[in-house]
Phi, psi and omega in degrees: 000140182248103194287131176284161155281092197245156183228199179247133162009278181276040152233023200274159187224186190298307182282327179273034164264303193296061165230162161231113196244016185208063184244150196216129194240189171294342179293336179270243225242015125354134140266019185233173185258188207290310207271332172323301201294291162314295177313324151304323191274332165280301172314311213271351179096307175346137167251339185227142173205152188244132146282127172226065182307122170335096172252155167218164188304339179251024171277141186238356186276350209275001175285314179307302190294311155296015229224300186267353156297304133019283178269339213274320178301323167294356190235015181237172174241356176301178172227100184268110166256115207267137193226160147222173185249121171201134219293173185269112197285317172205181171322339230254349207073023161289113190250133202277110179207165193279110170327338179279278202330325172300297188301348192250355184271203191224004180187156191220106181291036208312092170258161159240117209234258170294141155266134180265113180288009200131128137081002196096005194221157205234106068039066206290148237285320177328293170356303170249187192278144162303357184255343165278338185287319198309323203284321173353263175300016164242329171312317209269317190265052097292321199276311190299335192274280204309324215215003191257197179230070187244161167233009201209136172241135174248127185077040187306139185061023180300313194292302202323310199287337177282334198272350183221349199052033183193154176218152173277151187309315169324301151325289144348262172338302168293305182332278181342313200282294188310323180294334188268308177334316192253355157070048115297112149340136173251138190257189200190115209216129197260325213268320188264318194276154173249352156242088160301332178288318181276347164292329194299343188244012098013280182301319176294309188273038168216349187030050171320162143291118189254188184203140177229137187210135189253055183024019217314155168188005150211140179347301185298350203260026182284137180056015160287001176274330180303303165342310187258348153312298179320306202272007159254050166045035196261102149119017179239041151256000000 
């Protein structure tokens, strides 16, 4: 396994920026393939990209899916990293993924995604008032930092900001604190926040470890979180 490197917020430079650490292909919910994905990310400059494909505990794709991540990593000079995403199940960091698969990746996505209500069943952020979906997802990504086997929290406040557009700062801030303690990463995901600048002074004034990802799941959006980093002068030393 070749374990990526994250560093904290005010050390990030020109290579830890220039990655994508959050991609998705046809096999989920993606269009483009594995080798699509690498030619692009080589035109685009990139040095480093993770595939992190969508898992659940009954996903039957992740052998197909490492197997070619895998072979697609022998024909590039990128540094390629094989990953999954995979959502938050309860309170507890039960995280929904196959357990062989975790042993076998270079990185791990912890999201939250559905709230799980009971019974097996999942709610979505709309459902409730904004201020119970925020303690939710704030509830559910501490138990993923505190108790999963991540190496990354992914989209932090991501359901609150589509659904409300905004998550409180505060929350943010615990995230942070807890995620730098257990030497989890925060990622900084362009596809979800709807203020990238207050998350971005979020990070400055708590200086997490970060990880950057563009949610990718169609070509162009390969490398719009470095980009947009970029142009606020983040990562062009």
């Amino acid at each position: 396994m070749r374990r990526p490197q994250f560093v904290r917020f005010t050390e990030l430079d020109g290579a830890h920026v220039n990655r994508d650490f959050q991609i998705h292909t046809r096999l989920t919910d993606g269009e483009a393939t594995i080798d699509d994905i690498v030619s692009h990310a080589e035109q685009l400059g990139l040095q480093e990209i993770a595939f992190t494909e969508h898992v659940r505990r009954e996903s039957t794709h992740f052998a197909e899916f490492a197997t070619a991540v895998r072979q697609a990593r022998q024909r590039t000079s990128l540094q390629v990293y094989l990953g999954v995403e995979a959502k938050a199940l309860d309170d507890q960091g039960s995280l929904d993924a196959p357990p062989t698969a975790l042993g076998e990746v270079d990185l791990v996505l912890g999201s939250v995604h559905r709230f799980p209500v009971g019974s097996g069943e999942f709610m979505s952020a709309e459902a409730f008032e904004y201020a119970e979906a925020a303690r939710r997802e704030r509830t559910l990504a501490l138990a993923l930092i505190r108790h999963a086997p991540i190496t990354v929290l992914a989209h932090p406040g991501g359901m609150c900001q589509r659904a409300f557009g905004t998550f409180p700062v505060d929350y943010l801030e615990e995230l942070m604190q807890a995620a730098l303690e257990r030497g989890v990463a925060i990622e900084i995901n362009t596809a979800y926040t709807r203020d990238l600048d207050g998350l971005l002074a979020v990070c400055r004034k708590m200086n997490p470890l970060v990880s950057i990802g563009s949610d990718v799941h169609r070509l162009g959006e390969l490398g719009t979180c470095r980009d947009a980093l970029r142009a606020r002068g983040i990562g062009c030393r």
